[in-house]
N, C-alpha and C positions, 0 to 999 in steps of 0.2 A: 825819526822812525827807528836809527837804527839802536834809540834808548827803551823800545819799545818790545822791540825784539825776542829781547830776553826775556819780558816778561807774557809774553803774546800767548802760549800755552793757559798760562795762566787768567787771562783776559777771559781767551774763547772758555775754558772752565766756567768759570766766573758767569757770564754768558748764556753758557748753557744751561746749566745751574739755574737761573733766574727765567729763560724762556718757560720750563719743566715745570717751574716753581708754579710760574703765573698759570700755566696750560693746568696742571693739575688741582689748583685750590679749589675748584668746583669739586671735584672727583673727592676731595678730602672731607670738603663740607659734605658732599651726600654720605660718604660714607661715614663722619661724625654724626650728622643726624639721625644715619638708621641705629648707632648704636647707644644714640642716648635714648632713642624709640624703645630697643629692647631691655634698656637698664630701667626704663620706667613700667611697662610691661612687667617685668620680672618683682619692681618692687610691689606693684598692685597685687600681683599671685599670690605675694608671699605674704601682703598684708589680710587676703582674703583668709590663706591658710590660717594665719595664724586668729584672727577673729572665730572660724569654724573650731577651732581647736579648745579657743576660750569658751566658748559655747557648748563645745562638749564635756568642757571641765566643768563648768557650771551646772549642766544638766546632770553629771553623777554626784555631786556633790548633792543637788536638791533631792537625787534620788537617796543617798545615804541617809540624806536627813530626816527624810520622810519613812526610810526602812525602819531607822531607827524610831520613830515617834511613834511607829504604825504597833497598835496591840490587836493581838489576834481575837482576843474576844469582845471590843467594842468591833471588829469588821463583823463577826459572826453575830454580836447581837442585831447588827444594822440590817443584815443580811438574811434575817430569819426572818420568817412566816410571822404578821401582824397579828397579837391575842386583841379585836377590838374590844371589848370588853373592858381588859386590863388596861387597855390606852385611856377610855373614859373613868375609871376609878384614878387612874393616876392625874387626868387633866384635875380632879375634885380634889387632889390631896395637895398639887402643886397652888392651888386656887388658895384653900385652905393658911396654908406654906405661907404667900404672900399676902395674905386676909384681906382677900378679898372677898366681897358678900353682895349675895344677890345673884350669883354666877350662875348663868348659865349657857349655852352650847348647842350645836348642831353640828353631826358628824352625816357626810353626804353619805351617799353607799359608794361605795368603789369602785372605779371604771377604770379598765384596760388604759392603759398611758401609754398615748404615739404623738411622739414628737412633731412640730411642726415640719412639714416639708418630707417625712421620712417615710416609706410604704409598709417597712416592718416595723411593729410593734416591739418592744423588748420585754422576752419572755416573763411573767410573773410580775412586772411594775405593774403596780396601780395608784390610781390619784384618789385623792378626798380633798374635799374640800371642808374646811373647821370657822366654824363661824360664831366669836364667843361676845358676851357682854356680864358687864360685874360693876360694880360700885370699889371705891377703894379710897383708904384712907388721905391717900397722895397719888400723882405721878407717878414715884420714883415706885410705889410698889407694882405698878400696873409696869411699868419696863422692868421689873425682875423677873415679872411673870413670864413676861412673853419670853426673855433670853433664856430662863428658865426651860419652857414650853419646849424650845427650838432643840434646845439641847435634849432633852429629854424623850423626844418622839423618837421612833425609830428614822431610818431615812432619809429624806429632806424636807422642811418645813419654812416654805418661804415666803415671808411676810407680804400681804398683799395690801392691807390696808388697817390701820391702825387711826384712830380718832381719844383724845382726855378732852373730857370739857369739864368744866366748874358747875354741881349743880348744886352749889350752896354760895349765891352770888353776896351774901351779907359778910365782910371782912370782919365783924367785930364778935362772929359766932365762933367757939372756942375749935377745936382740930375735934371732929368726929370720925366712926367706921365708913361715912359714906360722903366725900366731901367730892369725888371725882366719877365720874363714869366712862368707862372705858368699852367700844366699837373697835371688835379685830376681826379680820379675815386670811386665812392664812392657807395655803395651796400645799397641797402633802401629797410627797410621793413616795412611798416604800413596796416591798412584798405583798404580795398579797395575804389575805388574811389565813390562819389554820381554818382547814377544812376539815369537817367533824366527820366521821368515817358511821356507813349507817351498817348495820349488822342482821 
């Protein structure tokens, strides 16, 4: 005992030390767990932000790009008042263009355009409906035509239904003006048409 003594201070330390230790590792562990809680919390934020941020970097970028592409008078040709008239002289030249023969067309009349589901109409849009048939040399000139067509309308012009069949089934007949026949249907929506002012 009495080699004990001298170091007994040191014991009961020791001791105490070790009772605190044991008592408190709960209290350590909660308190480790809330802060790996909040370090993973924090990084989720910061991952949120930084995705939101990409995505707004993205979105000015598409906008620049688009500033930049954008000409003011293909917007103003799109956006003018339909010369129908002119629309059908131009289907007969693009026809032409592509050589195709036999062409012909029906343009619906025009009707107010309201969107599915939507109670307002949007001012001045109207639909037509274009519904053509032609002969053609190939395929490949009946799809000029139409990418042709599409780009060329004012608007929008969206392909509804497209048909080539072969109506020259003899393989050993040499390439003529009428080897394919071409079935299109095509959904048009632009301006409405100019309106002729009566005096």
């Amino acid at each position: 005992m009495k080699r004990l003594a001298p170091h007994r201070n040191w014991i009961l330390a020791l001791s105490a030390a070790f009772v605190l230790m044991a008592g408190s590792n709960p209290l350590l562990r909660y308190m480790q767990d809330k802060m790996t809680l909040k370090q993973t919390e924090r990084a989720e934020e910061q991952q949120r932000l930084a995705q939101n941020l990409q995505q707004l970097r993205d979105d000015a970028a598409t906008a620049q790009k688009l500033s930049e592409a954008m000409d003011t008078s293909v917007v103003e040709t799109m956006l003018a008042p339909v010369d129908r008239i002119q629309i059908t002289a131009r289907l007969e030249t693009l026809a032409r263009g592509a050589r195709l023969s036999s062409f012909t067309y029906t343009l619906s009349p025009e009707q107010p355009f309201k969107p599915d589901g939507e109670e307002i109409e949007p001012d001045g849009i109207m639909q037509s409906d274009l519904t053509l048939q032609a002969d053609a040399p190939q395929d490949g000139n009946v799809f000029r035509f139409i990418e042709n067509l599409q780009q060329a309308l004012p608007g929008r012009a969206r392909l509804q239904r497209l048909s080539v069949e072969r109506i020259n089934a003899n393989d050993k007949t040499p390439l003529a003006t009428a080897n394919v026949r071409m079935n299109a249907a095509l959904h048009w929506l632009a301006n409405g048409s100019r309106k002729t002012e009566v005096r």
